[in-house]
N, C-alpha and C positions, 0 to 999 in steps of 0.2 A: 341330536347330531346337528351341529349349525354351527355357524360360525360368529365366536363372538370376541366382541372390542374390547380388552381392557386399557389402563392406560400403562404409557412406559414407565417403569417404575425407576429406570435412568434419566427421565427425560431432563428433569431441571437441573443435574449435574453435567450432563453431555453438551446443552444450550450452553452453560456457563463458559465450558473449555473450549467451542467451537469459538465462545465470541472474544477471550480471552488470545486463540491462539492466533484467530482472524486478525483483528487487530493487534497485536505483537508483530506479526510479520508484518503490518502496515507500519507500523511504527520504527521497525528495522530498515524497510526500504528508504523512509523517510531519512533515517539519520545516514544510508548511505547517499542520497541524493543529497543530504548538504554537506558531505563531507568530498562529494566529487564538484559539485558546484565550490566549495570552498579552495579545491586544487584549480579548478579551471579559471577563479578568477585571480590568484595568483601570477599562475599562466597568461591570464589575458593582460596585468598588468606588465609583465615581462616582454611582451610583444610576439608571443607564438600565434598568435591568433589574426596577424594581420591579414595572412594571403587565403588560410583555409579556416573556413568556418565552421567544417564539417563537425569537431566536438564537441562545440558551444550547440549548434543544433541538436543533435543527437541527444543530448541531456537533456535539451526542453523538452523533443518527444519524449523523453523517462521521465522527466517529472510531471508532466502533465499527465502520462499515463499514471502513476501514483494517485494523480491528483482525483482525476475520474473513478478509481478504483475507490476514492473514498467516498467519492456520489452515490456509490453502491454500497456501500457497505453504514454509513451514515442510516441511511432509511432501514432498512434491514434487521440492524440490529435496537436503534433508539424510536420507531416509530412503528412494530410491530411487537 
């Protein structure tokens, strides 16, 4: 009676899907942050963006947070 290891007999199809599904959603955020950067520079050509700047910021913190998220995820999946 004891307790013993064996291995996951899922484990390298579950790794797959984790890094498959990980990255998809990064890659979806990705193509929404240039599709909102794509309307905002529009917008900025048009002149909405003279007096408030609050959108045009608001999107660099999202994209920057994307950007970080893939600082994480980079190492994670390609260097372990």
């Amino acid at each position: 009676v004891g307790i013993t290891l064996t291995q996951n007999p899922h484990g390298p199809p579950i790794q797959a899907s984790i890094y498959y599904v990980t990255t998809g959603l990064h890659g979806l955020h990705v193509i929404i942050g240039l599709v909102v950067a794509a309307f905002l520079i529009v917008r900025a050509y048009q002149g909405y963006y003279l007096d408030d700047h609050r959108p045009v910021e608001y999107f660099g913190l999202y994209w920057h947070f994307v950007d970080i998220v893939w600082v994480f995820l980079f190492p994670l999946f390609y260097l372990f």
